[in-house]
N, C-alpha and C positions, 0 to 999 in steps of 0.2 A: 930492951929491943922489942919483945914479945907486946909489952902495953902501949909502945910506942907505933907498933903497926897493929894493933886493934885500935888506936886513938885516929889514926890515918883512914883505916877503912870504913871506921866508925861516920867520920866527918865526910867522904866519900858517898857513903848511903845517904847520911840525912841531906846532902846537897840535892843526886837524884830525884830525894822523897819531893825537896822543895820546887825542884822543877817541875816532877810530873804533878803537884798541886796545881804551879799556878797554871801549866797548861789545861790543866780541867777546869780552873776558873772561867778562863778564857773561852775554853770551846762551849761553856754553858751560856756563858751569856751571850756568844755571837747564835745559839741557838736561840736565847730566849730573843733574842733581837730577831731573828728571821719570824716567829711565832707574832710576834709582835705586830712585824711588816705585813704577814700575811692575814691576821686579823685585820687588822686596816684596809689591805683592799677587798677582803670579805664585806667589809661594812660597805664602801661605795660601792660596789655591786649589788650588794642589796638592797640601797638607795636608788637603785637605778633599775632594777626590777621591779619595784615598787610601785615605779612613775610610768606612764606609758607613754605622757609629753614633757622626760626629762631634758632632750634634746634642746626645747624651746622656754621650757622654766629655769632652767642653768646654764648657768657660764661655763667655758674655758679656762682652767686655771687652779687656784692652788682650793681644794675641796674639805681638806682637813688640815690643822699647823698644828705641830707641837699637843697632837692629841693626846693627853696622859691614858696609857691601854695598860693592862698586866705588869705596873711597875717601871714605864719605859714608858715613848712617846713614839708616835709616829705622825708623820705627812702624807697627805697623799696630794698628787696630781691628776688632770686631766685633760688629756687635749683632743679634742676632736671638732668639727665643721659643722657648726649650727644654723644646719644646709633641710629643707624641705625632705622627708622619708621617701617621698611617693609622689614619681611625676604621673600625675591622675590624665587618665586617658578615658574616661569613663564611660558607658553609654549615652545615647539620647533615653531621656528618659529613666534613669537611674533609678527611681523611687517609684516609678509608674503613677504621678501624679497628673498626667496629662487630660487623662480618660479614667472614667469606671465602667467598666461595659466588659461582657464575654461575649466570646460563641456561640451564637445560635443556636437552639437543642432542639428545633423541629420536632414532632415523632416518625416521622420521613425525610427520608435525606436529610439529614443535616451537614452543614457548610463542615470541611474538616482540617480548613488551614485558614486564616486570615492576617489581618493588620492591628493591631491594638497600641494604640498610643505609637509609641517609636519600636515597636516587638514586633515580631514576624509569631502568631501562633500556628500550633500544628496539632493533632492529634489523629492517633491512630484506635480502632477495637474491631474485635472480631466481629459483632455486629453492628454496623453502622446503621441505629437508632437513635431518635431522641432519650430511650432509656438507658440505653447502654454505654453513649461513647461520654469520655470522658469531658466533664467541664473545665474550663479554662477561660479564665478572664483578671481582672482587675475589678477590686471595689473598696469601697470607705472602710476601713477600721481603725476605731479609735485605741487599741493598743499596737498601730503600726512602728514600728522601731524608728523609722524617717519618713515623716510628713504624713497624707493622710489617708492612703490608699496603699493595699498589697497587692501582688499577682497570686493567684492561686491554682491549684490542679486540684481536683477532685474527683474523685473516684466513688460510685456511689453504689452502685451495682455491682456483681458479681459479673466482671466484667477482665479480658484479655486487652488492655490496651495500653498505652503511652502519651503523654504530653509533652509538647517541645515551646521555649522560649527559645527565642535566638534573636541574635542586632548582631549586623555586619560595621564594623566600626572604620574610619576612614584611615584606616594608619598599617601599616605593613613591619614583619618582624626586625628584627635588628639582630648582628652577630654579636655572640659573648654578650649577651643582653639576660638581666634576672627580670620575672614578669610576674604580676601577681593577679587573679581573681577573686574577690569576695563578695560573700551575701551573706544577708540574715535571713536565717532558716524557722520557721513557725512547722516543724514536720507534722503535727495532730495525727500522730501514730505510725507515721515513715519512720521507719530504724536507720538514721544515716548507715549506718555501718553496714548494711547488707544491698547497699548501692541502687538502692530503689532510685534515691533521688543522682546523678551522674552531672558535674560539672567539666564542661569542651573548653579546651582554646583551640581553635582551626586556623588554616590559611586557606582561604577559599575553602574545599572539600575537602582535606587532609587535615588529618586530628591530629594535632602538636601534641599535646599533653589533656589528661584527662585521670577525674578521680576514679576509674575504674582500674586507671594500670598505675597508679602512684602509692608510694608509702605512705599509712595512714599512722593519724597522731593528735592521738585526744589531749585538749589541753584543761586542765593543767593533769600535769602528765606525773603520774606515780612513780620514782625513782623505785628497780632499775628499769621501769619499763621504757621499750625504743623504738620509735616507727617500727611499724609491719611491713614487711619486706609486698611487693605485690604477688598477686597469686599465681599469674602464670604470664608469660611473653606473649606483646602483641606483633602484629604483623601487617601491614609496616611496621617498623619500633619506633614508639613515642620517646620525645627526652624525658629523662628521669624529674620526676615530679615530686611535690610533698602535697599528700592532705592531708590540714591539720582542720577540726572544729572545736569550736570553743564555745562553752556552756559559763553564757549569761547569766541564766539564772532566768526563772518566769516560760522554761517550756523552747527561747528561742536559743538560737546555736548559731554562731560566726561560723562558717565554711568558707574555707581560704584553698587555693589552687597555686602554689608556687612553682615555675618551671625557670630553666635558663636554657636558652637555644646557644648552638655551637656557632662551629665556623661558614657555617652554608645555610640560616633558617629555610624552611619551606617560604616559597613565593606567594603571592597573593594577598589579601584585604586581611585585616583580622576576625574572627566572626569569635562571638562568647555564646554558650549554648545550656542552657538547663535541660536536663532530660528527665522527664519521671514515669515509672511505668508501675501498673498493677497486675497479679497474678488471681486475680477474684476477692483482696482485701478491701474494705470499705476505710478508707482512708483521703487522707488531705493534706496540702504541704502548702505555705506560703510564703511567699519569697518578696523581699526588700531590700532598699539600702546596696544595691551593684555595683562594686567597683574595682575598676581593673585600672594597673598601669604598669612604669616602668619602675623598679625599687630598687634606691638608689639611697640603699645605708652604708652608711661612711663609718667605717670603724672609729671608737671611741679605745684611746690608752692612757692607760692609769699605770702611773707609777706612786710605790708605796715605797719608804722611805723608817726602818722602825729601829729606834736606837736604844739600848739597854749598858748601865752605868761602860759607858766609852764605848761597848760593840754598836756597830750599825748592818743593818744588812737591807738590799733593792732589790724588788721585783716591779717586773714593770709585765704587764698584760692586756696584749691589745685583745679585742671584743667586738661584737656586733648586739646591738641591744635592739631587736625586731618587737612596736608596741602591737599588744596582742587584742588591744579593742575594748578590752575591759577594764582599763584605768592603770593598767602594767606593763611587762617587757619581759620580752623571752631572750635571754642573754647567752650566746656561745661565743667561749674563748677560741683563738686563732691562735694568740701564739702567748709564749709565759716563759719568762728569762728570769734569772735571779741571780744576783753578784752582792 
């Protein structure tokens, strides 16, 4: 009796034993399978940050089959609307190739607002001389980022003043609308970041958004670093804005001005604004290549699909892949599911 219930309990255990093996079989490989899936859509992702025109280089559709990964295979998909990024709203005169000509510098009275090409120019200084106020114009340089002329402000004296580009654009805000401004920046000693140089979107006289009261965000951006919060409330309050610049490479910088207006935008024409001002630095800034519009990125979702001997495991993540100018794409996840 006694060997007859240790042969019982005996065969009772190693049953147990056999179960909880093969359940740990199992849950390893539906692990190694999700490890799998999710390497796989790490890689189209990183394909796609890579490319900054992957939208218009790539199809719709199956991106990876039966990809052999860590032992296992995965697929991936993709669906998304290989639809134009940016309905271009631009200025006249975008690249300032119209004219090359400044301001007048007198050494008595000099003119301190004019017209240049399709730009309203303005400047201001404490003494309004030809030595002292600031230059401003347009002229030929053969390292201009688009076509063959830049706008400049210069600063050359120890001087109190400011420079204004501004074009009143024929188009009015929109609700629930995202809106983007961009330039290429040649600063020749302007520190973007201590907001010498100030990029406006307005409605008529009212500043929508601007890089003085926005979260700023140097790209490419060193994990974990995260936009800077703004420094302090303005008043009126502008909508919440991003500024991001992005270094080219050769001295110039993308500065981009992202906002999205609510349910009531401010009324009025659209007006884009450069501002640049000196405190007695002898310095220079040149501006190219302007463009503003409506941006209108269609998420991009990828399902990953990663199978390990009989486990399978899905994650599907949709995304927004924003191209950053320099041949790439700055990619944030929305949402990320996994079954």
């Amino acid at each position: 009796m006694a060997s007859g219930i240790g042969l019982l309990l005996g065969l009772t255990f190693l049953s147990r034993s056999t179960t909880v093996v093969d359940a740990a079989l199992v849950a390893n490989r539906h692990a190694q399978a999700r490890q799998i899936s999710d390497a796989g859509l790490q890689l189209a992702i990183a394909s796609v940050s890579d490319q900054g025109d992957w939208r218009s280089g790539r199809a719709p559709g199956r991106w990876l089959s039966d990809y052999e990964l860590f032992g296992g295979r995965v697929s991936v998909e993709a669906d998304f609307e290989p639809a134009t990024d940016i309905t271009d709203a631009s200025p006249e005169d975008a690249s300032f190739e119209l004219e090359a000509r400044e301001l007048p510098t007198p050494p008595i009275n000099p003119p301190m607002a004019g017209v240049i090409g399709g730009w309203n120019v303005s400047r201001t200084a404490l003494l309004e001389t030809g030595l002292t106020v600031p230059r401003i114009g347009t002229r030929a340089d053969g390292s201009a980022p688009d076509g063959a002329n830049v706008a400049f402000m210069t600063f050359t004296t120890a001087v109190d003043g400011s420079a204004t580009l501004r074009q009143q654009l024929s188009m009015q805000f929109e609700p629930f609308t995202a809106y983007q401004l961009r330039v290429d920046v040649d600063p020749n000693g302007i520190p973007l970041l201590d907001s010498i140089l100030t990029m406006r979107v307005m409605a008529d006289t009212a500043v929508v958004a601007s890089s003085d009261h926005a979260f700023t965000l140097q790209l490419p951006a060193i994990p974990p670093n995260l936009p800077q919060a703004p420094s302090s409330p303005v008043s009126p309050p502008e909508v919440e804005a991003l500024f991001q610049y992005l270094d080219t490479g050769g001295g110039v910088f993308e500065a981009t001005l992202q906002f999205s207006t609510g349910d009531s935008p401010p009324a009025g024409d659209v007006v884009i604004e450069f501002y640049a001002e000196s405190l007695g630095l002898s310095n220079e800034i040149e501006l190219d290549n302007v463009r503003f519009g409506i941006v209108e990125y269609e998420p991009l979702t990828l399902t990953s699909i990663g199978e390990y001997e009989g486990a399978n495991h899905k994650i599907t993540a949709m995304l927004i892949a924003v191209p950053t100018g320099a041949g790439t794409s700055t990619t944030s996840i929305l949402v990320w599911k996994e079954n």
